[in-house]
C-alpha positions in Angstrom: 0.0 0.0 0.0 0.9 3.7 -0.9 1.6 5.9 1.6 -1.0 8.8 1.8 -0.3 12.0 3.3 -3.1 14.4 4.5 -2.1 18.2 4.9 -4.8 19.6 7.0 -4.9 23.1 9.1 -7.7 24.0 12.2 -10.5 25.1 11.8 -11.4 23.1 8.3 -14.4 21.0 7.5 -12.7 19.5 4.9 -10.2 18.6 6.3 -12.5 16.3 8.7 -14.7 15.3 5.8 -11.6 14.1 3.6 -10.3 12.1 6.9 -13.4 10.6 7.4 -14.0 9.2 3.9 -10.4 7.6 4.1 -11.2 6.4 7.2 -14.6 4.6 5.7 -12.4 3.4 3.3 -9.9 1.8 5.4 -7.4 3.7 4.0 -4.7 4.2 6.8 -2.8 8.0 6.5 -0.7 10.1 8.0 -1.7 13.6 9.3 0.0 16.7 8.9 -1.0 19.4 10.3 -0.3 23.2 9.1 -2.2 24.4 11.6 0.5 27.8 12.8 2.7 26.9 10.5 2.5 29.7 7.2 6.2 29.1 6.0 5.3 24.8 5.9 1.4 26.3 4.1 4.0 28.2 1.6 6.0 25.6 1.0 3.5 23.2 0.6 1.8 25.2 -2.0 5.4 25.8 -4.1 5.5 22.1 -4.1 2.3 21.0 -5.6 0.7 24.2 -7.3 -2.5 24.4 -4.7 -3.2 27.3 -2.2 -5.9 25.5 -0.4 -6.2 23.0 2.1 -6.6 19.5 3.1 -4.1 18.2 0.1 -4.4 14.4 -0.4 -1.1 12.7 -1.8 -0.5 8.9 -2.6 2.7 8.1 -2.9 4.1 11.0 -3.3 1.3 11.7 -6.0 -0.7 14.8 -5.3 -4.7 13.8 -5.3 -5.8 16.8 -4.7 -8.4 18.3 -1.8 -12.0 17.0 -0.7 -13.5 17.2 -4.0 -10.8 15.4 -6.1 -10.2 13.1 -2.9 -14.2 12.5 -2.9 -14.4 11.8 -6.8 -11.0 10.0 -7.0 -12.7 7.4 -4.4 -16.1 7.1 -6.3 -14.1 6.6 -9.8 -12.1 3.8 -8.2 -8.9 5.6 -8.5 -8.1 6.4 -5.4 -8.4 2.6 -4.2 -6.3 2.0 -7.7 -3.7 4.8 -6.2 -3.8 3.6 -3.1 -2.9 -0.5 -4.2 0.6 -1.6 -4.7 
């Protein structure tokens, strides 16, 4: 399995949404918070092009936020992703 990364700040509702569908799925992550932390939200945002948060990445693949995570799992990439 993949590892998937979820960059999340406080207070965000999508953040809890995206970690609740992986956590339906099974899909075991690893949190990172940005909460307080501008300079790791800058260079989070150098590295993959978004400004907004959570930011889902498989394998060093960048997924995307809530929305993308959301349609990723109901178009059966995200399980595809997430398999070795």
């Amino acid at each position: 399995m993949r590892e998937v990364i979820v960059y999340t700040t406080e207070p965000c509702g999508f953040c809890t949404r995206v970690k609740m569908l992986l956590k339906a799925r099974e899909i075991a992550f690893r949190e990172v918070s940005l909460a307080g932390d501008p300079e790791g939200v800058v260079a989070l945002a150098e590295k993959t092009g978004m400004t907004t948060l959570p930011q889902v990445t498989v394998g060093g693949i960048l997924v995307g936020g809530y929305d993308d995570t959301a349609a990723a799992d109901a178009s059966g990439m995200l399980a595809d992703l997430v398999a070795d």
